[in-house]
C-alpha positions in Angstrom: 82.0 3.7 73.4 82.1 1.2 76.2 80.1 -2.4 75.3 77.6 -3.3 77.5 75.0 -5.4 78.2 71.5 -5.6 79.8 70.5 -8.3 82.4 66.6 -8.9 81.7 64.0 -11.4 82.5 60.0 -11.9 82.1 59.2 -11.2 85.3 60.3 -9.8 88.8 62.2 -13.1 91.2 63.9 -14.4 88.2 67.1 -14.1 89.8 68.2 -10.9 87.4 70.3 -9.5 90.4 72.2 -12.7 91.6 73.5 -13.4 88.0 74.2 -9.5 87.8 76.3 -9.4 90.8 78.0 -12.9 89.5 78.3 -11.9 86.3 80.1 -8.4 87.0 82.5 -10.1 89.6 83.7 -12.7 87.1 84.2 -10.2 84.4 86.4 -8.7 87.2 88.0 -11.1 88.3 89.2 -11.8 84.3 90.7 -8.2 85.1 88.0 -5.8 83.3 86.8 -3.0 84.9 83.0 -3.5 85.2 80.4 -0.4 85.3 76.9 -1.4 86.4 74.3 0.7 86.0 70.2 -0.3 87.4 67.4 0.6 84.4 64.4 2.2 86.9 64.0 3.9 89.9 64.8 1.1 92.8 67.2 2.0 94.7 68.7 -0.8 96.9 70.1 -2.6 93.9 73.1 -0.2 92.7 75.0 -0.4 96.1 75.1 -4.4 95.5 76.3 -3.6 91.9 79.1 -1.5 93.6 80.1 -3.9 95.9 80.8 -6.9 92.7 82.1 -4.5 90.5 83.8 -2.2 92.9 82.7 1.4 91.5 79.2 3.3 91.9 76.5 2.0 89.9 74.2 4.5 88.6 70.4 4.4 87.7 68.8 4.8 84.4 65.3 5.5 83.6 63.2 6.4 80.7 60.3 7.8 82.4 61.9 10.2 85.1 65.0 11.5 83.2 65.4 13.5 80.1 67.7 11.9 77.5 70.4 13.9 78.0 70.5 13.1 81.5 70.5 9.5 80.9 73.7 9.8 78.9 75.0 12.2 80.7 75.0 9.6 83.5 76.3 6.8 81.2 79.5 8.4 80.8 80.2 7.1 83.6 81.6 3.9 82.2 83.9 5.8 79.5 87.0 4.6 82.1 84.9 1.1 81.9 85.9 -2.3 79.9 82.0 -3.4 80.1 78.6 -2.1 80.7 76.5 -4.5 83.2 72.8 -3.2 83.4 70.1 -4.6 85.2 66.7 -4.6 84.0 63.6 -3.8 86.4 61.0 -6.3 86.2 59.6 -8.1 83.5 61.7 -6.4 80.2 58.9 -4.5 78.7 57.0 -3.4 81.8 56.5 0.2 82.7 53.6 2.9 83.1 50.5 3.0 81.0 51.4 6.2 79.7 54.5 7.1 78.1 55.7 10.2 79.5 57.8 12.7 77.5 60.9 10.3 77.2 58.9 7.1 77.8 57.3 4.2 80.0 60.8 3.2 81.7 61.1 0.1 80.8 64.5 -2.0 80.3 63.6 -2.7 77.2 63.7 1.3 76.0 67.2 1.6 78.1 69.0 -1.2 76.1 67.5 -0.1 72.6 68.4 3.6 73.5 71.9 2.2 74.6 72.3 -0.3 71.9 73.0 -2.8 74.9 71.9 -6.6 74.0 69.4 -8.0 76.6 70.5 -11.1 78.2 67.3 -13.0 79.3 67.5 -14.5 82.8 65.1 -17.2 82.8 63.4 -19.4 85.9 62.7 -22.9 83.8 61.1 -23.9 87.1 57.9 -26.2 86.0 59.0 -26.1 82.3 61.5 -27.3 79.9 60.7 -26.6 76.1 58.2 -23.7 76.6 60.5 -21.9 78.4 61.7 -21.4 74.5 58.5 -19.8 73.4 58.6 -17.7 76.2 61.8 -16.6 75.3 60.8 -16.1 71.6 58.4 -14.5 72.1 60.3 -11.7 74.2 63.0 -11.5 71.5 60.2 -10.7 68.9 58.0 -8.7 70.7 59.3 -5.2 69.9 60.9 -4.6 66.6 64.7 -3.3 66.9 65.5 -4.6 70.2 68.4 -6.9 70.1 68.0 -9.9 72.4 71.1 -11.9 72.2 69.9 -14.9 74.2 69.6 -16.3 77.8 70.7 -17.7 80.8 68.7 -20.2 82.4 68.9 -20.1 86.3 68.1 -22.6 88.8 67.7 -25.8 86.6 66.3 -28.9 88.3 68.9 -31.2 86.7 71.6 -32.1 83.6 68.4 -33.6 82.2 65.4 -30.5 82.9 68.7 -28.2 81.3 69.0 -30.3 78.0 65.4 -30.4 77.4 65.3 -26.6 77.5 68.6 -26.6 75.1 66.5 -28.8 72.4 63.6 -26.2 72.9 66.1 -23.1 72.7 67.9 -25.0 69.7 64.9 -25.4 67.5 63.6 -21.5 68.2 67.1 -20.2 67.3 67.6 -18.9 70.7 71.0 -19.0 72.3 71.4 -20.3 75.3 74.7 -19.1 77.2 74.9 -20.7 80.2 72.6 -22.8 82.5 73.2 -22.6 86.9 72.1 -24.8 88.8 69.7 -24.5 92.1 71.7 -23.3 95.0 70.6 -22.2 98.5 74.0 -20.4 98.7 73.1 -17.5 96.5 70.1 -17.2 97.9 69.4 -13.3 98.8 67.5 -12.3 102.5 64.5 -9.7 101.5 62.2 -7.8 103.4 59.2 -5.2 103.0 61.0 -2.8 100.6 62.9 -5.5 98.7 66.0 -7.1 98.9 68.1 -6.7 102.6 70.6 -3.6 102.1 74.1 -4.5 100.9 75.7 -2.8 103.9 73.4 -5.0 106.4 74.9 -8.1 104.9 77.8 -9.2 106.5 78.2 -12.5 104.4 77.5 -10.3 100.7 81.4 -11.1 99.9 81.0 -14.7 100.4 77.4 -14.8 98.2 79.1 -12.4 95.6 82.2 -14.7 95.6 80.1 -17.9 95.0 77.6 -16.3 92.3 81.1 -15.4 90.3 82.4 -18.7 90.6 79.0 -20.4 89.4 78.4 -18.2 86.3 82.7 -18.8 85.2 81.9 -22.4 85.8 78.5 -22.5 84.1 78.1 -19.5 81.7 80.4 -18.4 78.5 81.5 -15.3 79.3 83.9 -14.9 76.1 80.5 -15.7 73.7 79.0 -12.7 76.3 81.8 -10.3 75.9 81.3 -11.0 72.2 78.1 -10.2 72.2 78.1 -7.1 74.5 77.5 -4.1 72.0 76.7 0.1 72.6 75.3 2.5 70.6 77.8 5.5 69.9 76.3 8.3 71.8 76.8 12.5 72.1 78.7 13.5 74.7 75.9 15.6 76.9 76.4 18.4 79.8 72.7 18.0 81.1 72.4 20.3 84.0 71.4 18.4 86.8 68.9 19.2 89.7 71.1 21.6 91.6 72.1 21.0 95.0 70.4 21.9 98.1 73.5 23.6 99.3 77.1 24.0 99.0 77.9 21.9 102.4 75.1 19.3 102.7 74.6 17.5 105.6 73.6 14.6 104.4 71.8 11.3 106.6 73.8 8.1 105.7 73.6 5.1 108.3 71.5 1.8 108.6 67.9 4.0 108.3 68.4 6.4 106.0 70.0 5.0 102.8 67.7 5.4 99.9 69.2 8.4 97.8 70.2 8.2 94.1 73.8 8.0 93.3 73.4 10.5 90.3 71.8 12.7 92.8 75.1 12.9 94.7 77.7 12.9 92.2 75.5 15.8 90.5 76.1 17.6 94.0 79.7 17.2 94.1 80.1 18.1 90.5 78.1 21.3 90.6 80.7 22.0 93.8 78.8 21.4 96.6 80.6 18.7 99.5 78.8 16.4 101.1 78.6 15.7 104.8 77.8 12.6 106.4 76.7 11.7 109.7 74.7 9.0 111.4 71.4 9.8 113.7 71.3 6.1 114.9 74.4 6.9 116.2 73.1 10.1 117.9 75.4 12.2 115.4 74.5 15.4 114.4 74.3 17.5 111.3 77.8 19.1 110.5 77.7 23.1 112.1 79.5 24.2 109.0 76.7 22.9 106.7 74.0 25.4 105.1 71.7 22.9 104.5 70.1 18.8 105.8 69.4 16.1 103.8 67.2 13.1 105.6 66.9 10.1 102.8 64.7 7.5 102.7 65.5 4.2 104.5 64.3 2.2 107.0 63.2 4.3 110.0 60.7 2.0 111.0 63.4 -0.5 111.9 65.0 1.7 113.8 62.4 4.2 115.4 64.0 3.4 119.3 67.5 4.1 118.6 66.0 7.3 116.9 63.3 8.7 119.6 66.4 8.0 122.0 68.9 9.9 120.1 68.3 12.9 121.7 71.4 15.0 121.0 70.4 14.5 116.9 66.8 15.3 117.8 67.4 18.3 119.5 70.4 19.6 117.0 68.3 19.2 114.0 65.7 21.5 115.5 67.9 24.0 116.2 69.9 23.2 112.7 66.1 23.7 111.0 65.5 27.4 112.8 68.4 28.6 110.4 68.8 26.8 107.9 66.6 24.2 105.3 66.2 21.1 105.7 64.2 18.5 103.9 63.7 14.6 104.1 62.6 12.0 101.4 60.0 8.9 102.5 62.2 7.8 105.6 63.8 11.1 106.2 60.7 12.5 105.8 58.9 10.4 108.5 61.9 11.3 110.9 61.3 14.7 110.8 57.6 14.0 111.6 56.3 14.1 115.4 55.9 11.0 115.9 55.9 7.0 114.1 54.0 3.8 115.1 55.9 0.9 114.0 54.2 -2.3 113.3 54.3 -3.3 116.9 51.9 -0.2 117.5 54.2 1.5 119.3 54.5 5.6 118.8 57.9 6.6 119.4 59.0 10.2 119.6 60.5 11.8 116.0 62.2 14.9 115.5 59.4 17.1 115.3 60.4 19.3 112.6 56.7 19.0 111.2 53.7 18.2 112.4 53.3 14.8 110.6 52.1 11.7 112.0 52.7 8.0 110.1 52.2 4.6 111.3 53.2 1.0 110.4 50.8 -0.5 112.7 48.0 -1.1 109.3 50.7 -1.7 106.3 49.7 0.1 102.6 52.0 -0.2 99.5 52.4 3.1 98.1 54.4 2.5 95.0 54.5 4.3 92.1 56.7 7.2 89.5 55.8 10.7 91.0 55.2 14.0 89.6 55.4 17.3 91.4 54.8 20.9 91.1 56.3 22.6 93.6 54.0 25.0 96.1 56.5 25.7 98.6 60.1 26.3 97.8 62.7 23.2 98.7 66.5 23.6 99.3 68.0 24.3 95.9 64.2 24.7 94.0 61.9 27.4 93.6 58.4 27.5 94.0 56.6 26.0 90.6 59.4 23.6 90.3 58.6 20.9 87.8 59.9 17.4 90.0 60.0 13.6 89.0 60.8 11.4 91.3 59.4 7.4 92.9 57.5 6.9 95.8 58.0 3.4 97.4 56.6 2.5 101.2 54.2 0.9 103.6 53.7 3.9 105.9 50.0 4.9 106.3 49.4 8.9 107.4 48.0 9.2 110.6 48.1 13.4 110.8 49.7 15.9 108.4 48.7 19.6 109.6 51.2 21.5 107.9 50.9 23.3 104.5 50.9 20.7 101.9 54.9 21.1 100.1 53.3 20.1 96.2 50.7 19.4 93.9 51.8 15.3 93.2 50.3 13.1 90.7 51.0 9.6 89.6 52.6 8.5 86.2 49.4 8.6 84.4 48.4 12.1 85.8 45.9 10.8 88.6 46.2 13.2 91.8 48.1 11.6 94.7 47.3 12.9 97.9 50.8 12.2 99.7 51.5 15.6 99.3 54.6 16.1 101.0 54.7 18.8 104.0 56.2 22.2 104.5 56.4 24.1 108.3 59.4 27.0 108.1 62.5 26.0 106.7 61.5 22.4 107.2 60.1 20.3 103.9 59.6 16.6 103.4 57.9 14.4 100.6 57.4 10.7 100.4 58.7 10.7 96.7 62.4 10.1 96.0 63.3 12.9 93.9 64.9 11.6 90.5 65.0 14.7 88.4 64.0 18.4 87.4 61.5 19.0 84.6 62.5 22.0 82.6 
């Protein structure tokens, strides 16, 4: 039973990520091996996770996996000193309707886990009611066990020891306080934060959020209070592969896929592939099956349309054998995409859709699917969760619709998804199989 720990906070832009990263990089500089894992469905967060601890971080979630998935997948830190989790925004927020296993909120993940939540707190505009906020938090839901917080960004010595005498007299706490700095400061875009692997100065941010949380926060009084449940030891089955040689999209656009997803592939003895269409790479002749993730095709819709050895290898890859694309990947197999510029460039053209960046919507939101067309690995009538996050509007889609998708509260989503031959592609991210 490793100890661990969950990094929550009121709200979303708190700053949960930065003391995250700093927080597992000082544990491992002390010389503890850190295991992160990210409660929810984002994505982007768990390869910044890996590069501070320096192993995959894993997501958890409460709405989109079974139990015995979720522990399945925290096994991962049995080789692990400490457990570092990061909550998803505010640290009881989730859907309106509890699904079978729940809302998916950090809240249920550290109480299921028996991890104490660590509140990150943003004082900014307070100084003693940042303790009522933080009282009430730690009373709002009976058997959660909220340890205390860390204030980030203080103002001054002065703004951080009028939040102590607030945080003293509610019996909060407090263990550590950091002060404002533009050098931790994280670039975001449209889907979030700016991918780890497109930040060439992450080490140096990394390196400097370490040093300010083992000058500024008490990491002995954390490890003490870092605590775990004892849980079975489960053999959930996961989502089986597509294939047994996947060919599998990795580069700049297309980097959105769950690590569980992966390491359930390799376990169930399927190898994984990589190759790079921005780089005009194609899919891997010995493979019996594609896999286009999500990403960032919009970024890169040029490089794409001109990769024309990928373009025309995946269509010929696609007369044999399936392939399927999530969000991004799915877009790229479309016919065409406007990016925001409103200019169409060319897509692979395994399917007839059309999408376009020119007029931005948020589609955001847990998905549910029943399969009407089979998908590599799943049968027709599959039972699918998954998470849908993008700003792509659909400008044409006349190919057979791929499922039947709803939102978390059962409201019919028309982002179907799209099926043409052996060719299949959804805008949800799938997370997991429903028996």
């Amino acid at each position: 039973m490793t100890p661990g720990l969950m990094i929550a906070a009121p709200a979303s832009g708190t700053g949960k990520t930065t003391v995250t990263l700093g927080l597992a990089r000082a544990l491992r500089n002390r010389g503890l091996t850190v295991q992160c894992f990210k409660s929810g469905p984002d994505y982007i967060d768990p390869a910044f996770h890996a590069a501070a601890s320096g192993r995959p971080s894993f997501n958890v979630d409460s709405w989109a996996m079974p139990a015995a998935l979720t522990d399945q997948i925290a096994q991962q830190a049995d080789s692990a000193d400490i457990i570092v989790a990061e909550g998803s925004m505010g640290l009881f927020d989730g859907v309106a309707t509890p699904g079978a296993w729940g809302t998916g909120s950090s809240a249920e993940m550290a109480q299921h886990f028996g991890w104490p939540v660590i509140l990150v707190l943003d004082p900014a505009g307070q100084a003693q009611t940042a303790a009522a906020v933080a009282q009430g938090l730690a009373r709002f839901r009976p058997g959660l066990n909220v340890a205390g917080v860390i204030l980030n960004r203080t103002a001054s010595p002065r703004h951080e020891a009028l939040i102590r005498v607030g945080m003293e007299a509610a019996g909060i706490t407090v263990f550590g306080a950091l002060p404002k700095s533009a050098a931790i400061t994280m670039p975001e875009r449209h889907l979030g934060l700016v991918q780890a692997e497109e930040q060439s100065g992450l080490s140096t941010l990394i390196a400097t959020a370490a040093s300010l949380i083992a000058q500024h926060v008490d990491l002995d009084a954390l490890l003490h209070a870092a605590n775990a449940h004892p849980l079975p030891k489960t053999s959930h089955m996961p989502t089986p592969p597509p294939g047994q040689r996947i060919a599998l999209a990795r580069d700049a656009a297309f980097s959105f896929v769950y690590p569980h997803m992966i390491e359930g592939w390799r376990k169930a003895g399927a190898t994984v592939l990589p190759f790079s269409p921005v780089a005009d790479e194609t899919p891997d002749d010995t493979a019996d099956c594609c896999w286009l993730p999500g990403g960032y095709p919009e970024l890169h819709a040029g490089r794409l349309a001109a990769a024309h050895t990928f373009r025309t290898r995946l269509q010929a890859f696609g007369l044999t054998r399936p392939v399927h694309g999530e969000c991004g990947g799915y877009m790229a197999m479309g016919a065409g995409l406007i990016d925001a510029a409103g200019i169409r460039h060319q897509m692979a053209g395994l399917l007839g859709l059309e999408t376009s960046f020119a007029k931005r919507k948020m589609h955001l939101g847990y998905r549910q699917a029943t399969l009407l067309h089979p998908m590599p690995g799943l049968p027709n009538y599959s039972h699918l969760r998954g998470h849908e996050f993008h700003y792509a509007t659909i400008t044409a889609q006349p190919d057979a619709p791929l499922a039947h998708v709803t939102d978390a509260n059962g409201n019919p989503v028309p982002e179907t998804g799209s099926a043409q031959g052996r060719a299949t592609g959804s805008f949800f991210h799938l997370i997991a199989g429903v028996a």
